[in-house]
Phi, psi and omega in degrees: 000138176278175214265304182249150167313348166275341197275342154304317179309297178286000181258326163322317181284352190069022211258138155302104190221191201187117178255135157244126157227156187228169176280128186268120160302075200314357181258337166319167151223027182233045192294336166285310181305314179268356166271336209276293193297347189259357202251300203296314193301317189279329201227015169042048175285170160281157181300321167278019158255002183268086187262123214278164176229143190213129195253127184245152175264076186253110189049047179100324136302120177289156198190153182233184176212148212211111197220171157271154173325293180320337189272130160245158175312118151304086178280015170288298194267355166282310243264305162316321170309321187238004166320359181256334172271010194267322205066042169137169163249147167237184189288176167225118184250167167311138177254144189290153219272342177266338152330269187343262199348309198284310198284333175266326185105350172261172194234133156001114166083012139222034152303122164243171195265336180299154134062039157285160170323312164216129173321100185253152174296127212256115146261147180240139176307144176306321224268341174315284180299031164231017144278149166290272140253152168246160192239165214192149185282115177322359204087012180217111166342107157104350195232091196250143143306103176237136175219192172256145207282359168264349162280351192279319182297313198296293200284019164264308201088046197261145149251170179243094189247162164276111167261315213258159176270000000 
């Protein structure tokens, strides 16, 4: 059995990956910043191949953004990024941690873009395909994924814009 519903996802999909884990500080809140140090140290990726999952709120709909870590979100230009599932664009602010929670099935600091709960509509930063792999949170604190950015691309059912700043 897989250990989270995203490592599931991708083993139902067939999709080729690799889990990592590393030691999670419970006392961090800085979980991109402690996946970013724990992925360059142990498998020696660059920092911008490590990518944060961020649940944005537009206009009332949940949505998600798949950035590299080092980076911020443009919520202007994900909210644009997804006007077409939107039926337009809106605004877009960060969505509150119990949203998150209740609609993907993950907790703060394990949002994976994978096996949420509920299939949310998804962008992933441009900056993703120009890697081999990226790696992304397995659904858990401490548990990270690398695949190819086009399987990540397949299995969200993502689109691909420049989001991050």
């Amino acid at each position: 059995m897989a250990a989270t519903p995203a490592i599931a996802a991708l083993e139902r999909a067939g999709i080729t990956h690799t889990v990592h884990r590393y030691a999670h500080d419970p006392r961090s809140r800085d979980y991109g910043d402690e996946a970013v140090a724990a992925m360059t140290a142990e498998l020696g990726v660059e920092a911008a191949q490590v990518f944060k999952t961020l649940v944005i709120d537009v206009s009332g709909s949940l949505a998600v953004a798949v950035l590299p870590v080092p980076r911020k979100l443009s919520l202007k230009a994900a909210a644009a990024a997804l006007a077409e599932v939107f039926g337009g664009v809106g605004k877009a602010t960060m969505a509150q941690e119990k949203a998150v929670t209740r609609s993907t099935g993950y907790v703060f600091g394990g949002v994976s873009p994978l096996g949420q709960r509920t299939a949310l509509p998804t962008v992933i930063d441009a900056s993703a395909m120009s890697w081999a792999q990226v790696h992304c949170s397995a659904g858990r604190r401490g548990l990270e994924v690398a695949l190819a950015p086009a399987d990540l691309v397949a299995a969200t059912g993502a689109v691909v814009a420049e989001i991050a700043v």
